[in-house]
Wavefront OBJ file of the C-alpha trace (Angstrom):
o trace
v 8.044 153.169 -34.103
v 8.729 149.966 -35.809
v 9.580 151.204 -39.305
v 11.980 154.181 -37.127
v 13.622 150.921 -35.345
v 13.560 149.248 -38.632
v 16.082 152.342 -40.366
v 18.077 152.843 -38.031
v 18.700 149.244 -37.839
v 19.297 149.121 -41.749
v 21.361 152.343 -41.595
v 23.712 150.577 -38.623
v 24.107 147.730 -40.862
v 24.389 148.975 -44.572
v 26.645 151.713 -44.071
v 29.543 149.502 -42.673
v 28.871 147.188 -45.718
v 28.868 149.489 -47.613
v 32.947 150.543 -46.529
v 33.761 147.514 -46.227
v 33.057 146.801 -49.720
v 34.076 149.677 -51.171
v 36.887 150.355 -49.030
v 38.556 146.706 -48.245
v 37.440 144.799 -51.316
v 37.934 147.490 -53.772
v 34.013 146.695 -55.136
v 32.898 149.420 -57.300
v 30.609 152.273 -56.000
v 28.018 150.913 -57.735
v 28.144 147.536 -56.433
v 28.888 148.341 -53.012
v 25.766 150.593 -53.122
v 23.314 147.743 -54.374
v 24.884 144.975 -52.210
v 24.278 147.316 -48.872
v 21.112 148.484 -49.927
v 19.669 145.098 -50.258
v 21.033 143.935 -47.205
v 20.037 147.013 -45.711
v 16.329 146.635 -47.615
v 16.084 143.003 -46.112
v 16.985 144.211 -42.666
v 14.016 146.869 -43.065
v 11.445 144.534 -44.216
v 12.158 141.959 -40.840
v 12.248 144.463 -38.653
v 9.349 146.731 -39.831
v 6.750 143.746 -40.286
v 7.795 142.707 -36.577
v 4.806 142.598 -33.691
v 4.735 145.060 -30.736
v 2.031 146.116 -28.228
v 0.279 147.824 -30.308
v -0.372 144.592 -32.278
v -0.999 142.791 -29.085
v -4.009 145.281 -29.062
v -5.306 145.075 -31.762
v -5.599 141.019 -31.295
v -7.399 142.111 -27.964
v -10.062 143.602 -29.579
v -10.142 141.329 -32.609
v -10.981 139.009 -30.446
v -13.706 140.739 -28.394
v -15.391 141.638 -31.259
v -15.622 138.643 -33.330
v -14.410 135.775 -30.920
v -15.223 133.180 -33.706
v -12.859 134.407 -35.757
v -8.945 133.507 -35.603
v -6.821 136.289 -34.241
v -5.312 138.423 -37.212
v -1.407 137.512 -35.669
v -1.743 134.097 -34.823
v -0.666 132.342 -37.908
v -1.054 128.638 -37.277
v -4.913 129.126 -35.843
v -5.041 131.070 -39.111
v -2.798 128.278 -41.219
v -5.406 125.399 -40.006
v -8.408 127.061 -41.071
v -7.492 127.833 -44.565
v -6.248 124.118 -44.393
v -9.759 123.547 -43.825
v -10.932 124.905 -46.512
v -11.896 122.574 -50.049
v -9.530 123.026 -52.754
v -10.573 122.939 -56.586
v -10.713 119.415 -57.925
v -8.088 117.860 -59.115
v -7.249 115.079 -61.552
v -9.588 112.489 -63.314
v -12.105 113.112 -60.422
v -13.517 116.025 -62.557
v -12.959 114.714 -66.041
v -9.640 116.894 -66.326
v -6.213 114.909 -67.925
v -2.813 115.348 -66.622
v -0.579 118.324 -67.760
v 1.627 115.419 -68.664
v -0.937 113.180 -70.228
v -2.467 115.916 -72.391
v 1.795 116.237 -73.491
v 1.812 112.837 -74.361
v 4.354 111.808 -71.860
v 4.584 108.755 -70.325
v 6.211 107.348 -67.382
v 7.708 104.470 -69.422
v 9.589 107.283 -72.105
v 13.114 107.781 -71.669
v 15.833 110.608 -72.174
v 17.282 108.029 -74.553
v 16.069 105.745 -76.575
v 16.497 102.206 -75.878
v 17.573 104.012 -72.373
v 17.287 101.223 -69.560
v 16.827 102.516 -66.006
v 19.709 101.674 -63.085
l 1 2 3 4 5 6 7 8 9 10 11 12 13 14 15 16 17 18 19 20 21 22 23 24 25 26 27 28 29 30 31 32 33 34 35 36 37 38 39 40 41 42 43 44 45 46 47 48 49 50 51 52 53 54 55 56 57 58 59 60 61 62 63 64 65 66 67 68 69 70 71 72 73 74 75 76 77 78 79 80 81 82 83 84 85 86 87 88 89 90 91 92 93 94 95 96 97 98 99 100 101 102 103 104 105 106 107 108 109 110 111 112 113 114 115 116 117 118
């Protein structure tokens, strides 16, 4: 139902670009044809990836199932616990130089030299 809602949506939308460009603003075919289909793409691709009931469900049982997990749609319970989670080391912690070190650039170098800051 979504991705039905979702073309129609992008059809309502890119076709009217579509003569307006061509029509109006004298674009070429071409052009007019890749401008409305992106819009019309972009339109698709909100619309489609949007939540109904059926997602609503799913949660439901997501949560019956496994209730120490996060729900699959609720993306800040899901945003703190990968927050949570340890990242790689970075740094001199693990013995690792700077991208910029191991480049041999320093803070003190300038675009010019004899260059004095402002």
């Amino acid at each position: 139902m979504q991705k039905a809602r979702a073309l129609i949506g992008a059809t309502i939308v890119g076709l009217p670009l579509w003569c307006l460009l061509f029509f109006s603003l004298h674009a070429t075919r071409e052009i007019a044809t890749v401008a409305a289909a992106g819009v019309g793409l972009a339109i698709f691709a909100v619309v489609a990836t949007g939540t109904d009931a059926r997602d609503a469900e799913a949660d439901a049982a997501w949560r019956e199932a496994a209730p120490d997990l996060p729900p699959a749609s609720d993306r800040i319970a899901l945003d703190r616990s990968l927050a949570t989670m340890p990242g790689p080391d970075r740094g001199k912690r693990n013995g690792q130089r700077q991208r910029d070190e191991r480049q041999g650039v320093h803070a003190g170098d300038a675009a010019t030299p004899g260059a004095k800051p402002r």
